[in-house]
C-alpha positions as CSV (number, residue, x, y, z in Angstrom):
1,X,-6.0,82.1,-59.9
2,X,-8.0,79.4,-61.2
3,X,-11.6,78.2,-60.2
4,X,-13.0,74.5,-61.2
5,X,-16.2,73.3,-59.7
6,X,-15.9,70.4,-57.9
7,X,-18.0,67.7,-55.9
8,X,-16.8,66.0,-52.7
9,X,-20.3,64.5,-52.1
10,X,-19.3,61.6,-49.7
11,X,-16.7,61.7,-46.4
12,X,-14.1,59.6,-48.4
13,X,-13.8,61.9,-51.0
14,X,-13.3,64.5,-48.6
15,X,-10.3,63.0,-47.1
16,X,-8.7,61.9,-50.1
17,X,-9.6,65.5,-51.4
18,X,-7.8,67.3,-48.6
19,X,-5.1,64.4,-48.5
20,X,-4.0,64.8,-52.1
21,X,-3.8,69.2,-52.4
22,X,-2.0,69.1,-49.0
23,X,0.6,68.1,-50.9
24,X,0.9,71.1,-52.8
25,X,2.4,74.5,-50.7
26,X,-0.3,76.5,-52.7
27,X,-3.7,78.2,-50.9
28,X,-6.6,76.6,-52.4
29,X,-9.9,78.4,-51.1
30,X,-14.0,76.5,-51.5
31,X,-16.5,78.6,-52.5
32,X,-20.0,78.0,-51.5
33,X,-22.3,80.5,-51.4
34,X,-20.9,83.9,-49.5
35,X,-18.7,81.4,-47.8
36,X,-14.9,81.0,-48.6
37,X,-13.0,78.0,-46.4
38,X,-9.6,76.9,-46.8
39,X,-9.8,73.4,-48.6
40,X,-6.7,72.1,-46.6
41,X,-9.6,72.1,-43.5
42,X,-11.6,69.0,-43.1
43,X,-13.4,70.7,-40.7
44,X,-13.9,74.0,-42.7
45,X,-15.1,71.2,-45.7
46,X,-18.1,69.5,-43.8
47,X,-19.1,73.3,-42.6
48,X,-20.6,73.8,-46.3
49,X,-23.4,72.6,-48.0
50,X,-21.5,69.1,-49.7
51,X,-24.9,68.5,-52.0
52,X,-24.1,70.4,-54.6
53,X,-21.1,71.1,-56.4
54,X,-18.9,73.8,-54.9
55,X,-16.0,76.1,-56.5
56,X,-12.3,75.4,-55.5
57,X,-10.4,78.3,-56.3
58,X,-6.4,77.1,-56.9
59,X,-3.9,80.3,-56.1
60,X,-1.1,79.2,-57.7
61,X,0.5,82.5,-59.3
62,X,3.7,81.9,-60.9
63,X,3.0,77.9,-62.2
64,X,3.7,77.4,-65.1
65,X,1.2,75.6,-67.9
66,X,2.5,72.4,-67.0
67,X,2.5,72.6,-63.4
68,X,-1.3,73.7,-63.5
69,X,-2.0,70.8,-65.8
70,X,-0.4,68.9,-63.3
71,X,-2.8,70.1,-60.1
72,X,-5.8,69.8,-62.3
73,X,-5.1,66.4,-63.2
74,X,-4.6,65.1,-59.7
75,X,-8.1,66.9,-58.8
76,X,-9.8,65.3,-62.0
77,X,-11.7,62.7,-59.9
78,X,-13.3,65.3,-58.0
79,X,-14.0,67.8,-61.0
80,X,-17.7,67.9,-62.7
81,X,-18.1,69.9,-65.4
């Protein structure tokens, strides 16, 4: 598993957030708080608190390196450090 904050701070970034990892058959889980949605769920997504940034954990056992590099670049835009 792997966990990268991330923001999603406006409604557009939250579709094109949940648009672009629902390409990808692995579970990705938001954290926020004691909370843990399913990031494929727009309605799970606007559920949380969006003002601050949130951790997006990637369960993607078995991926190699390059496959992993390959989600995190897609999810760059969304990524804060």
């Amino acid at each position: 598993m792997k966990t990268v904050k991330i923001s999603l701070n406006s409604i557009d970034k939250v579709k094109s957030f949940v648009n672009t990892i629902s390409r990808y058959d692995y579970d990705f889980d938001l954290v926020s708080g004691r909370y843990v949605i399913d990031a494929k769920s727009i309605m799970g997504i606007f559920s949380l608190d969006l003002s601050r940034p949130i951790d997006l954990n990637i369960h993607a056992e078995g991926l190699d390196e390059r496959g992993t590099s390959e989600i995190l670049d897609v999810l760059k835009p969304y990524i804060v450090e």
